[in-house]
C-alpha positions in Angstrom: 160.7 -8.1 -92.9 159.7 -4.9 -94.6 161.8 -1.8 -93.6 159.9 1.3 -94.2 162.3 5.0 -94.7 159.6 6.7 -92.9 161.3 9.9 -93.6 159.8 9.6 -96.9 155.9 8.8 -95.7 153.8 11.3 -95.4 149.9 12.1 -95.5 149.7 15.5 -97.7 145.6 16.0 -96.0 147.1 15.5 -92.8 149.7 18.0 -93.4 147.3 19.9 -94.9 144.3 19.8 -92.0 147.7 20.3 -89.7 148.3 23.6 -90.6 144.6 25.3 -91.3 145.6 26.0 -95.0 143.9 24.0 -98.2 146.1 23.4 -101.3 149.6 23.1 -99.0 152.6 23.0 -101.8 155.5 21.6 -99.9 156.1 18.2 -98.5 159.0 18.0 -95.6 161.1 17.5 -98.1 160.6 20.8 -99.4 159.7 19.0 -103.0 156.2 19.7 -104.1 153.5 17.2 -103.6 152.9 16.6 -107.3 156.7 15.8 -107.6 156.6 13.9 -104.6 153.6 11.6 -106.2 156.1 11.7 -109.8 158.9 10.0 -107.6 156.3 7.9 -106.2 155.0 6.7 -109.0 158.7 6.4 -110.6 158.8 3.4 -108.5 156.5 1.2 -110.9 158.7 0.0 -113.6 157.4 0.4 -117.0 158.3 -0.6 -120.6 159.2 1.9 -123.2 157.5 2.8 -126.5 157.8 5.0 -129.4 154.0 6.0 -130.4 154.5 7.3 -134.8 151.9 8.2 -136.6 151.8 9.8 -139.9 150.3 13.4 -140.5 150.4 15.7 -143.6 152.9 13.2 -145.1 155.7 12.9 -142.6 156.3 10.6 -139.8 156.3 11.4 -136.0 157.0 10.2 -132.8 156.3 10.2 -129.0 158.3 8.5 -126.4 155.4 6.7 -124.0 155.6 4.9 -121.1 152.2 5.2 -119.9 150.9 2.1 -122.3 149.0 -0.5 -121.4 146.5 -3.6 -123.1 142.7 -3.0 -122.3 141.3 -5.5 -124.2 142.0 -8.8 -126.0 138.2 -8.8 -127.8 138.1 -6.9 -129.7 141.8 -6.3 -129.3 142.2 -2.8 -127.6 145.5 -0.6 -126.0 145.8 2.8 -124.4 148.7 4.9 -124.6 148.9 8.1 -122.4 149.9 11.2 -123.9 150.3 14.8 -122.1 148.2 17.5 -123.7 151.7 19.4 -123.2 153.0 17.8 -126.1 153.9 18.7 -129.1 152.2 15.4 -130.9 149.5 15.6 -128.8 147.1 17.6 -131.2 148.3 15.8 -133.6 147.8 12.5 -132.7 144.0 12.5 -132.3 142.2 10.4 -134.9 145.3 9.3 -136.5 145.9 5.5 -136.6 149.0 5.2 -134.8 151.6 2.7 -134.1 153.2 1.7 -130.5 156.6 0.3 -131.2 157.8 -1.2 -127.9 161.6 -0.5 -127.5 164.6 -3.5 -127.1 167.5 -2.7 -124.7 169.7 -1.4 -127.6 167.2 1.0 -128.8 167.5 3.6 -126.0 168.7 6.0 -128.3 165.0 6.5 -130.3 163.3 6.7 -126.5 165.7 10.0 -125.8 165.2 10.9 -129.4 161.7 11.0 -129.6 161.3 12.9 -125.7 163.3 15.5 -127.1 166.5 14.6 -126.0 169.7 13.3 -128.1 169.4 13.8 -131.8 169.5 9.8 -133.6 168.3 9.5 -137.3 165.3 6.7 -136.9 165.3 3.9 -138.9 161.9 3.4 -140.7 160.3 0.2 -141.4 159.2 0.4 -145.6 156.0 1.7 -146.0 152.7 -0.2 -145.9 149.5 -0.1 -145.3 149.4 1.1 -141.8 150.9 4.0 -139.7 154.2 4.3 -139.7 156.8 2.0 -137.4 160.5 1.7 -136.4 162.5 -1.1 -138.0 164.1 -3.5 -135.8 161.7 -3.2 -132.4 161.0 -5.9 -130.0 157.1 -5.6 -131.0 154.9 -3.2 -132.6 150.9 -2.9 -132.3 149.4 -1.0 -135.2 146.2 0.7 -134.6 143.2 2.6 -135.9 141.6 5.0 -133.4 138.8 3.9 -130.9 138.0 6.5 -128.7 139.9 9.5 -126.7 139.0 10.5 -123.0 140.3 13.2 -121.0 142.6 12.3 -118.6 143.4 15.3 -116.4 147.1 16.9 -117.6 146.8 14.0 -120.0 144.6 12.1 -122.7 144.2 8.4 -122.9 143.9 7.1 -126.5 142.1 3.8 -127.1 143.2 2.0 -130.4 142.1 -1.0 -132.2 145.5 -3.4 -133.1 145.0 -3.8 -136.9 147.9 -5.4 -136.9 151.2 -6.6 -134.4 154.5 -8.5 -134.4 157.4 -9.2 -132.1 160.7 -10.8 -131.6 163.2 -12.5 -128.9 165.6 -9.9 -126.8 165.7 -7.8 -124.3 163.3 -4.7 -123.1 163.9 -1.4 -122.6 162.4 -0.6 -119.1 162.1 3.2 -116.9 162.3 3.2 -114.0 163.2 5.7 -110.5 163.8 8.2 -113.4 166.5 5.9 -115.7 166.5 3.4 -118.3 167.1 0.0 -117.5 167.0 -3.3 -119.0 164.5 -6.2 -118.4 166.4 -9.2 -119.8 164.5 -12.0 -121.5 164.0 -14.7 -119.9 164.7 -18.2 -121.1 160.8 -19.4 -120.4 158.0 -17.3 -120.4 154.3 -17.8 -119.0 153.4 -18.6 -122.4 155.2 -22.2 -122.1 153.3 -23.0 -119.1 149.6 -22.8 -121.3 
């Protein structure tokens, strides 16, 4: 049986058409509605990456949640990034690297967002954009294309290059890490 808190469902246009005035900015709650769609949205449990790049010969980082595969042929992801950010400028037509985080490595996800100071551990240089030694995976990537995203901007990148390993992921979710463990068979045992 689903149980709905219907003290959190709410239509914002029929709030809106309620009370004669366009662009209302409060929900009941007294929250508003673009932080009422954040907690919304909080819901969806995501992984947790590290986006580094390389610009005028050092190394930087981005912690990204918003990451996702677009295409296996030719082999394409997307990683979200808020034109807010610091990197953000500097990130465009840059290859790049998406290091997806393990359970222990929490401490480079508050790091790179700006949060608790943590001296990253660098994989040796090589041929590609710089990475973070010790992640569950990595994807590196030459730039594709760049579209506007509203707030944000969603760069496509071409995997050059990728590797994982067994353990645990670092997940975010309802606004707090968590951890997805691994299990002991995959989808990939079933092919």
């Amino acid at each position: 049986m689903l149980a709905l808190n219907v003290n959190r469902v709410f239509d914002y246009r029929m709030r809106e058409a309620a009370s004669g005035r366009r662009g209302l900015r409060e929900t009941v709650f007294g929250m508003r509605p673009e932080d009422g769609l954040r907690c919304c949205l909080g819901r969806f449990v995501t992984g947790v990456t590290v986006v580094t790049f390389a610009c005028e010969g050092r190394s930087y980082g981005i912690t990204v949640n918003a990451f996702t595969s677009v295409s296996l042929e030719p082999p394409i992801v997307l990683v979200s990034i808020a034109r807010r950010a610091r990197a953000h400028d500097l990130l465009r037509g840059r290859p790049f690297c998406v290091n997806v985080l393990g359970a222990e490595q929490e401490p480079y996800a508050r790091a790179f967002s700006g949060g608790d100071t943590v001296v990253p551990q660098w994989h040796p240089p090589d041929d590609g954009p710089p990475r973070l030694a010790g992640t569950l995976a990595h994807l590196a990537c030459r730039p594709w294309r760049a579209y506007d995203g509203g707030d944000h901007t969603l760069f496509l990148g071409e995997v050059t290059g990728y590797a994982y390993r067994d353990g645990d992921a670092l997940a975010y979710a309802n606004s707090r890490f968590t951890t997805v463990t691994e299990p002991t068979f995959g989808h990939e045992y079933l092919i």
